[in-house]
C-alpha positions in Angstrom: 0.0 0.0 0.0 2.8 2.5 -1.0 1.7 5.6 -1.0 -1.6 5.4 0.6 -2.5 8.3 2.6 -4.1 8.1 6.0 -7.4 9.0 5.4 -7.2 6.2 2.9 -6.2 3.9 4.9 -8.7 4.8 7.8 -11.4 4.1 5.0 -10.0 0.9 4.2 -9.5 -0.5 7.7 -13.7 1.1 8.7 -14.4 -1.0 5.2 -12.8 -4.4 6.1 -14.5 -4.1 9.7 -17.7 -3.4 8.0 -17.8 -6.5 6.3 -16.2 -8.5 9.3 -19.2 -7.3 11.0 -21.4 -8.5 8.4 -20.3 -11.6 9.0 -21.1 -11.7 12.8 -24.7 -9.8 12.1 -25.3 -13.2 9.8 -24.3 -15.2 12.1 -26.5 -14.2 14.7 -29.3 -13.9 12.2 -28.7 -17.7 11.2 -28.4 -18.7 15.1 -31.8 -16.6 16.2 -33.3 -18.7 13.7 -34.4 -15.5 11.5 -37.0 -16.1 8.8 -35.8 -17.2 5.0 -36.9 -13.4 3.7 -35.2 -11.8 6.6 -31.9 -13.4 5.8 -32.6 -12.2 2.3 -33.1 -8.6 3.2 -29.8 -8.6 5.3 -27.7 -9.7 2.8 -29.3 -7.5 -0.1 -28.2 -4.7 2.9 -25.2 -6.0 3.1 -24.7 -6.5 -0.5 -25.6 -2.4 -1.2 -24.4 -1.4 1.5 -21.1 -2.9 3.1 -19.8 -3.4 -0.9 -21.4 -0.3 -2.7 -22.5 -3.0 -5.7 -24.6 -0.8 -8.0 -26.3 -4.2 -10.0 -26.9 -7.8 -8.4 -29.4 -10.4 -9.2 -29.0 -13.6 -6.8 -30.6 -16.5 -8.8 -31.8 -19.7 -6.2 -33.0 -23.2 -6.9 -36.0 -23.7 -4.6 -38.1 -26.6 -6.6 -37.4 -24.6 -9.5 -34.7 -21.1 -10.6 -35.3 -17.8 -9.6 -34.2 -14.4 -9.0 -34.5 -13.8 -4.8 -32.8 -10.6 -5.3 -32.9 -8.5 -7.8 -31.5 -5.4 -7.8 -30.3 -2.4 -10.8 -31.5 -5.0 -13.8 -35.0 -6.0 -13.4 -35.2 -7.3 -16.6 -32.5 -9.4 -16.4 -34.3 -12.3 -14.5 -36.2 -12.9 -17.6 -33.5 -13.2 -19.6 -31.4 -15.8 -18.2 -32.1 -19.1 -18.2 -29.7 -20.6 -14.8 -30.0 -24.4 -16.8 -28.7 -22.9 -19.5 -26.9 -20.1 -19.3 -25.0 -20.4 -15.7 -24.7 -24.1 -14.7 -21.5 -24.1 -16.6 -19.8 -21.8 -14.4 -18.2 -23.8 -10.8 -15.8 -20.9 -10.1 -16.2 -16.7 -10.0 -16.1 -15.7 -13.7 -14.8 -12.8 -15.5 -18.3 -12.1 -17.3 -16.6 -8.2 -18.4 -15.6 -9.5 -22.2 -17.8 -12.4 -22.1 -19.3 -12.6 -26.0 -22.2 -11.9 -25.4 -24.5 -9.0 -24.8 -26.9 -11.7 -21.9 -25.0 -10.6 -19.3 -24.4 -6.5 -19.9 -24.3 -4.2 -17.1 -22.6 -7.4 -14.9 -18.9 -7.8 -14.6 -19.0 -11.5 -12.4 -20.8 -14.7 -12.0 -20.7 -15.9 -8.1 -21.9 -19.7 -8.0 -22.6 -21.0 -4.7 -21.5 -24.5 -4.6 -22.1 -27.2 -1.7 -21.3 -30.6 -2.1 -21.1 -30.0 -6.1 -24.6 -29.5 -5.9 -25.5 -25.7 -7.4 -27.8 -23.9 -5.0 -27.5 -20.2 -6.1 -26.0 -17.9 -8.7 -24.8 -14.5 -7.8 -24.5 -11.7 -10.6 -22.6 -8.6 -9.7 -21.7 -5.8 -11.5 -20.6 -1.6 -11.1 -18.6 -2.6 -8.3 -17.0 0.4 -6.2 -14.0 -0.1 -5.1 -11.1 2.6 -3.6 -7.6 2.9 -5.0 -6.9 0.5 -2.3 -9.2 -2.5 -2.4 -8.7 -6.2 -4.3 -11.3 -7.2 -6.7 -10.2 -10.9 -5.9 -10.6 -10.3 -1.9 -13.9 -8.2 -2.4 -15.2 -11.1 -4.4 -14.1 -14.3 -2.1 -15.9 -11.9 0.4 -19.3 -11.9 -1.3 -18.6 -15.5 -2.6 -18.0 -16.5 1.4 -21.3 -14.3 3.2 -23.3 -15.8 0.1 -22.1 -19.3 0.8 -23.0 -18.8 4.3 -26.5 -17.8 3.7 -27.4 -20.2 1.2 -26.6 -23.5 3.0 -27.6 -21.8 6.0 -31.0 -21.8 4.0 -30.3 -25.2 2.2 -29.3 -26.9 5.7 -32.2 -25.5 7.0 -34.9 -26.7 4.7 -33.4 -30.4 4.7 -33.8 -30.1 8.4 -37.3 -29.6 8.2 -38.0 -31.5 5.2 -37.0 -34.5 7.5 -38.8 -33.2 10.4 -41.8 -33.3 8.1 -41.0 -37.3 7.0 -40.6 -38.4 10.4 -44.2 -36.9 10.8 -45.8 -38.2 8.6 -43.9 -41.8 9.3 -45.1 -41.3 12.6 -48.8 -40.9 11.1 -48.5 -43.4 8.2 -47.2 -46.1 11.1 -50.6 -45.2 13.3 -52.9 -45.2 10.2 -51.5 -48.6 9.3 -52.0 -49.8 13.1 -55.5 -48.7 12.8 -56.3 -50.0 9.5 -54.8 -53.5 10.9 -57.6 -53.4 13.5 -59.9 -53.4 10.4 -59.0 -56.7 9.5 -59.9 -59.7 11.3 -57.7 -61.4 12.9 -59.5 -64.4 14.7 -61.4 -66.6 12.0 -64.2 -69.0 12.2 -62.7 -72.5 13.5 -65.5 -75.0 14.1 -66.8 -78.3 13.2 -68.4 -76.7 10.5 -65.7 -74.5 9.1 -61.9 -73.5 9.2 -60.7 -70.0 8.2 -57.0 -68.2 7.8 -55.9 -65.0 5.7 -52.9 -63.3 4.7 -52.4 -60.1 4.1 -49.4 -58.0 2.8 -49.6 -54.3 2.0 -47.8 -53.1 -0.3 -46.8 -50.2 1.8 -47.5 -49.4 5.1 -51.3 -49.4 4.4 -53.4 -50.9 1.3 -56.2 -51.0 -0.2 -57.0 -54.7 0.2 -59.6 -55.8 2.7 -61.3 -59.0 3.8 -63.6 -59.7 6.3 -65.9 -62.8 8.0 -69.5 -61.4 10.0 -71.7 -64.0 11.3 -75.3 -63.4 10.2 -77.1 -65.8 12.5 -76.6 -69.3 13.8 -76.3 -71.1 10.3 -75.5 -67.9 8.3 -71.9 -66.5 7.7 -70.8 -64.2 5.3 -67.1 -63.5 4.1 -66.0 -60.9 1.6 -62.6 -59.9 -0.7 -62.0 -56.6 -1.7 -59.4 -54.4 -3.9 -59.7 -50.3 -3.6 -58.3 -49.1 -6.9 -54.8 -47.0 -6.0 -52.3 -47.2 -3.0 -51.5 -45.4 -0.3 -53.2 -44.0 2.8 -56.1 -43.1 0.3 -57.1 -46.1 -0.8 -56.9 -47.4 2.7 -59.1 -44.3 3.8 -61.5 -45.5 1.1 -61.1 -49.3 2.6 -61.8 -48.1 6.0 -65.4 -46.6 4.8 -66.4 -49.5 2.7 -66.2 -51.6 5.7 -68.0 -49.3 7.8 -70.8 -49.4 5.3 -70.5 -52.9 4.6 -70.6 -54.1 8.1 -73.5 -51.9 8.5 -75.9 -52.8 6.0 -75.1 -56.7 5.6 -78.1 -57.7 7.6 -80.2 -54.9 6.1 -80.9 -56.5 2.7 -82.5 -60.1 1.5 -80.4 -60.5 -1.4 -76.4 -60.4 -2.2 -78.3 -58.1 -5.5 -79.8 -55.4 -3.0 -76.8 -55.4 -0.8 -74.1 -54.6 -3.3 -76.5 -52.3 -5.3 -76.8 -50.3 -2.5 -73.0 -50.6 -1.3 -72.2 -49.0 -5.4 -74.7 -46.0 -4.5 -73.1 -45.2 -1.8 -69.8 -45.8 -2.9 -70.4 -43.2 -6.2 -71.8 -40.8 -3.4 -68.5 -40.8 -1.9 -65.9 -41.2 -5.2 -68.1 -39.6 -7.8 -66.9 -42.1 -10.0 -62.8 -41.2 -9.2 -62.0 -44.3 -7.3 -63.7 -48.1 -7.2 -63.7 -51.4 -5.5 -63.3 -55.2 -6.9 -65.3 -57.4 -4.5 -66.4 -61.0 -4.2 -68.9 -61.6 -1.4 -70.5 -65.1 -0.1 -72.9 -66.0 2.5 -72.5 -69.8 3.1 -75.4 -71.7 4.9 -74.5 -74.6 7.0 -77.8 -75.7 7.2 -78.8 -76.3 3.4 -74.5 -76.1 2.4 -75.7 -73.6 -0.1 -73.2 -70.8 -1.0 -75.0 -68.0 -2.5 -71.9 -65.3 -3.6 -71.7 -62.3 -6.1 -68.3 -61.1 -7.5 -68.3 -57.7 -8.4 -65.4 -57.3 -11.0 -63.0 -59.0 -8.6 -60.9 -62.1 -9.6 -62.5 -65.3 -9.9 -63.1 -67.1 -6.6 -61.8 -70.3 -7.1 -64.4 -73.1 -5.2 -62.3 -76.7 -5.1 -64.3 -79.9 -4.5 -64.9 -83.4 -5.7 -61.3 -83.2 -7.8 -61.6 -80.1 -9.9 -61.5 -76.3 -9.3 -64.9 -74.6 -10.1 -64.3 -70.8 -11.2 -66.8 -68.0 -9.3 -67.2 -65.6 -10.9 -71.2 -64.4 -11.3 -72.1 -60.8 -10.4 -72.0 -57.3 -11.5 -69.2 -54.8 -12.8 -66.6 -53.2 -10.2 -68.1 -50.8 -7.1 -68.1 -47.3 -7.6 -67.6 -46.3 -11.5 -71.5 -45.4 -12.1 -74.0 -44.3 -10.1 -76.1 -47.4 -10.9 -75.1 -50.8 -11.5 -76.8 -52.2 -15.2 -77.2 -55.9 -14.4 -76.2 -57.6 -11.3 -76.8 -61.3 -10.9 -75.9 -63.7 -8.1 -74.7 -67.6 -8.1 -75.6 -70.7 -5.7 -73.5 -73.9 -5.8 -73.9 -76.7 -3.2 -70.1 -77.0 -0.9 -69.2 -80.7 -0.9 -67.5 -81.8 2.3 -64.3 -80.9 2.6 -64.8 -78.0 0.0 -62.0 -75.2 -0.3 -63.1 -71.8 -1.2 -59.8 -69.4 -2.0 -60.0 -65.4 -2.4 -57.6 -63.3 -3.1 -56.2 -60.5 -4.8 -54.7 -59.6 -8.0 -51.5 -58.8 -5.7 -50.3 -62.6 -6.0 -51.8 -63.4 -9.6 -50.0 -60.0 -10.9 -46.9 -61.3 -9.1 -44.0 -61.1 -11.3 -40.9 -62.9 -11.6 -37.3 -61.7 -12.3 -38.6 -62.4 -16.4 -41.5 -60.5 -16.1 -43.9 -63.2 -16.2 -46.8 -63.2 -14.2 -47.8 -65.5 -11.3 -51.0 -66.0 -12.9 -54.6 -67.8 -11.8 -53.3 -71.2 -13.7 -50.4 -71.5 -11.6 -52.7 -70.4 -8.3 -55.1 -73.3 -9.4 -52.7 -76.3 -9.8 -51.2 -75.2 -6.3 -54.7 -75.5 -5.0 -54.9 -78.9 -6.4 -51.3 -80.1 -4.8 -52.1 -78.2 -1.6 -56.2 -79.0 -1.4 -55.6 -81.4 1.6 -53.5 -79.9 4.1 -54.6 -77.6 6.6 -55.8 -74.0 5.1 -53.0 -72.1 8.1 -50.4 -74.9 6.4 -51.7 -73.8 2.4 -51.2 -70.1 2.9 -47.8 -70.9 4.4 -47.1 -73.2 1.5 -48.1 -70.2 -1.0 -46.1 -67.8 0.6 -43.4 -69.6 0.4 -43.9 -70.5 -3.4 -45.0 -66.7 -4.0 -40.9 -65.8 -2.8 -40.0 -68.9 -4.9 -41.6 -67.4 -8.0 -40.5 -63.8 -7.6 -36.8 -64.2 -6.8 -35.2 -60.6 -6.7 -38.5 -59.1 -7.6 -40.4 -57.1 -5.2 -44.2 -57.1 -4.1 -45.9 -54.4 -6.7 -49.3 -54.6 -4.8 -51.3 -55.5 -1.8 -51.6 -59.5 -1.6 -54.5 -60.6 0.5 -55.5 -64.3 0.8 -58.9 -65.6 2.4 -59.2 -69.6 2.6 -62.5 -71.0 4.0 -62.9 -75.2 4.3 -66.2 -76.3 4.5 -66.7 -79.7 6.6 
């Protein structure tokens, strides 16, 4: 500094402390927690202010590019594309002879860089500086408060961006408790009948349901169900089915009235958005009749006397029109020993590392292998074959499996 007056170098040393300062005003700022906009305003202050910088725009990324600041060039922001345009730069450029006219009235590109990810652009120009002052150190200056800021921000948002996903784990994990006391979990074991299901959301809740309500002494009625979609939606949806369901299965004579009724109020609820796949039977011990109506669900498969018979009599799926066209119900006698098996299209959909599907043929000559043994002892035996088939592959659905054995 040869040749530097006093007074010159009293500016210089009231300059350097200012921006020293600056540096300990952010700090506090970050530390008190001060709002994303008021961090904004400080360093635009400190920016006009501390560094006399007669043109900035700072560009951030915040779901998508844009100018924060913007300040001398207003029309600038419009201009620029930051994909484009500025993404190229990873150091402070020389923009003074750039050939181009984009960046005119700006002398230097700023990136702000953390962990080679690009969070911000800053854009300086008519930069005043005394006789005494470095370019380079004034910029590593802005380039260091701007680097501050930013992650400050960045650091800040991915704090409560995983504040927000342990809340709503938290939610999703209760949701999914509660839905699980939806489904039954104690099944009809008598000299009559023996029951077990499986069930497998997809993710921590689905849109599968089954159920088994007792109608009377000789009556009992069991149901499988498929909400279209995924997710805590389709297990909201779930959760209201069964409330209706369970509330008006003793309110109608026939399966026909019953699920005419469950589509009406289904439509009232999805206006046509969302629907349901259902098969539903009520099995009378007294007469061994099975009177059952599938509603656009995959075929219930009945086995008895040898061969698999395929149920699937009813209506279209729950929910798409505000009145079902034709709905029709089936009867069949249950021999003893009978094996009725519901399920979803999670396991026939099933595929393996190939890309082949599990598929209702292979379902039915597992059925005829397995029709013997204990139902507990099948749906362990198709579990197991269900990893068998699917190898690396994961579950892309809900699986739900309901076996009934008639004696």
């Amino acid at each position: 500094m040869e040749g530097a007056t006093i007074e010159e170098l009293k500016t210089l040393v009231v300059t350097k402390q200012g921006r020293v300062d600056s540096m300990l005003e952010l700090t506090k700022a970050v530390n008190s927690n001060f709002s994303r906009n008021a961090l904004m305003k400080l360093f635009e202050f400190i920016l006009l202010d501390r560094f006399k910088l007669g043109k900035f725009v700072l560009f951030v990324h915040d779901a998508e590019w844009r100018a924060e600041i913007n300040e001398g060039n207003k029309a600038v922001a419009g201009q620029i594309n930051v994909v484009e345009d500025l993404m190229k730069f990873e150091v402070i450029q020389d923009i003074r002879n750039y050939p181009t006219d984009l960046f005119n009235g700006f002398e230097y590109i700023i990136p702000i860089v953390s962990k080679k990810i690009h969070l911000a652009y800053l854009l300086v120009g008519d930069m005043h500086l005394s006789r005494l002052e470095s370019i380079d150190q004034n910029l590593k200056f802005i380039e260091t408060i701007g680097n501050f800021i930013i992650v400050s921000l960045e650091n800040k948002r991915l704090f409560q961006a995983q504040l927000e996903q342990e809340r709503i784990g938290k939610e999703m994990e209760l949701a999914s408790q509660v839905q699980n006391m939806l489904i039954p979990s104690k099944f009809p074991k008598n000299e009559h009948m023996n029951m077990a299901a499986f069930y497998q959301p997809h993710g921590g809740i689905g849109g599968d349901y089954y159920d088994v309500i007792s109608l009377d002494d000789s009556k009992v009625a069991f149901c499988m169900c498929d909400v279209s979609g995924k997710g805590l939606s389709a297990g909201m949806l779930m959760a209201n089915f069964q409330a209706q369901l369970r509330s008006l299965v003793n309110k109608f004579d026939s399966l026909e009235q019953l699920v005419d009724h469950l589509n009406f109020k289904l439509f009232s609820v999805t206006g046509g958005d969302r629907y349901i796949t259902m098969f539903i039977g009520v099995y009378d011990r007294v007469n061994r009749q099975l009177r059952y109506l599938n509603a656009g669900h995959n075929p219930t498969l009945l086995h008895q006397n040898g061969e698999i018979i395929v149920l699937d009599t009813g209506c279209t799926i729950l929910g798409a029109f505000d009145a079902i066209p034709k709905i029709s119900c089936g009867e069949i006698y249950v021999e003893e020993n009978a094996l009725v098996v519901c399920y979803t299209d999670g396991l026939t959909e099933l595929e393996n590392d190939l890309g082949e599907e599990y598929g209702i043929e292979r379902l039915s000559e597992f059925i005829f292998k397995n029709a013997k043994l204990d139902v507990n002892q099948i749906i362990e035996n198709i579990k197991k074959d269900m990893d068998a088939f699917r190898g690396e592959q994961e579950f892309n659905d809900d699986v739900s499996l309901l076996l009934n054995r008639f004696f």
